[in-house]
C-alpha positions in Angstrom: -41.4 -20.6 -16.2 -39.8 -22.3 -13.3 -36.2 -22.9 -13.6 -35.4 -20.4 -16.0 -31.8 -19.9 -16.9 -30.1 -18.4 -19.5 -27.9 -21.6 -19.7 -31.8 -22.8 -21.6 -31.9 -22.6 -24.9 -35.1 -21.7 -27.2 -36.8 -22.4 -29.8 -39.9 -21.2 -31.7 -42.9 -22.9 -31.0 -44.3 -25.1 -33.7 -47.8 -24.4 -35.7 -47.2 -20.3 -35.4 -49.0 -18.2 -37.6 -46.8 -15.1 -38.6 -48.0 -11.8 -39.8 -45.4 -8.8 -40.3 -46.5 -5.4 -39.9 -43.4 -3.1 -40.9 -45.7 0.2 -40.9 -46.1 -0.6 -37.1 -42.4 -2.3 -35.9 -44.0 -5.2 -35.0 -45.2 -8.6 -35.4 -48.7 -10.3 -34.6 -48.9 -14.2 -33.9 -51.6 -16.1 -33.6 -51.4 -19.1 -31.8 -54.2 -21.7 -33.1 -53.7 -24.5 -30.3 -54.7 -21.4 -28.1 -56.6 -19.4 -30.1 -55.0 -15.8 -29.6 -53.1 -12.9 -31.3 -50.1 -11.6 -29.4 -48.6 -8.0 -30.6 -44.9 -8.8 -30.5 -43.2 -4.5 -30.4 -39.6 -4.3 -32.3 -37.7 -5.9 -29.3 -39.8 -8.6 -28.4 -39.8 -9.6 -32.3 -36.0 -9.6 -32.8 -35.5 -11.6 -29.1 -38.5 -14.2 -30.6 -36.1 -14.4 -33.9 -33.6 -15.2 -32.5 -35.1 -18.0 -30.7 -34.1 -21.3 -33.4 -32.4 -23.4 -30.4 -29.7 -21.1 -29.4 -29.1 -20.6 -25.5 -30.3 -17.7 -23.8 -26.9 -16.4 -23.7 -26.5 -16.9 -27.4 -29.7 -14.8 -27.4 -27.9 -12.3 -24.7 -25.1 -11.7 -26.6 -26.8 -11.4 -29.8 -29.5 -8.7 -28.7 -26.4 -6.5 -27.4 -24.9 -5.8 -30.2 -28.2 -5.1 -31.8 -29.4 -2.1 -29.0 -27.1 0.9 -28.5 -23.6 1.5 -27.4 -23.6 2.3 -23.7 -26.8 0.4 -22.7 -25.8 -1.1 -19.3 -25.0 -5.2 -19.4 -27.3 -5.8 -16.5 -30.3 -3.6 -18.6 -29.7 -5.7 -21.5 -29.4 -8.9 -19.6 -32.9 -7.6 -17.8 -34.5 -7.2 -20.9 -34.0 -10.3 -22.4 -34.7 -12.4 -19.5 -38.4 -10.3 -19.1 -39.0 -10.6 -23.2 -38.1 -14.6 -22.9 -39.9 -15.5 -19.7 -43.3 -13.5 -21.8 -42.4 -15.1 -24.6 -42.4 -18.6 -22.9 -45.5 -18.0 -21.0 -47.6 -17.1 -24.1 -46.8 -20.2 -25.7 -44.3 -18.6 -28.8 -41.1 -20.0 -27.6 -40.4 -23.4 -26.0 -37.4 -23.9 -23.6 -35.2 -27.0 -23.1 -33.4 -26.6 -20.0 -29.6 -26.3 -20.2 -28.4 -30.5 -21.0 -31.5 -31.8 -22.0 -33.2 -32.6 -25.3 -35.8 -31.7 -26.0 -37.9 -28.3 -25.7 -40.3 -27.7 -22.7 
């Protein structure tokens, strides 16, 4: 994903096919424009949630008061950077740089 900033903001990819599996913490999409399933674990799923067009510090600040007191900013910040860039790269989440339009 070249470019990547958290200034971006992302948004769920259209034509997802979702399938919850609560026993497991996780969350399996398939993607039929490229057919494949991808195992999303408990924080990859509430990062790809929280994808509906917000910026990635939207995102930032939103996953840090979901993990636990005392996790280091720059862990955090780490984290969400790594899930969003996988995320992009798999085709879940699209990302419209920061002051454009529309989603890349």
């Amino acid at each position: 994903m070249s470019g990547f900033s958290l200034h971006d903001s992302f948004r769920k990819a259209a034509d997802l096919r979702l399938r919850e599996v609560p026993e497991w913490g996780s969350l399996l999409v398939y993607t039929p424009a490229h057919p494949d399933i991808h195992y999303l674990d408990a924080r990859s799923w509430l990062l790809f949630e929280l994808c509906d067009g917000r910026s990635g510090t939207g995102i930032l600040e939103e996953f840090r008061q979901a993990v636990p007191d005392g996790t280091p900013p720059e862990q955090s910040e780490a984290a969400v950077v790594e899930a969003l860039t996988a995320l992009a790269e798999k085709g879940l989440v699209t990302r419209a740089a920061a002051g454009s339009r529309t989603a890349a």
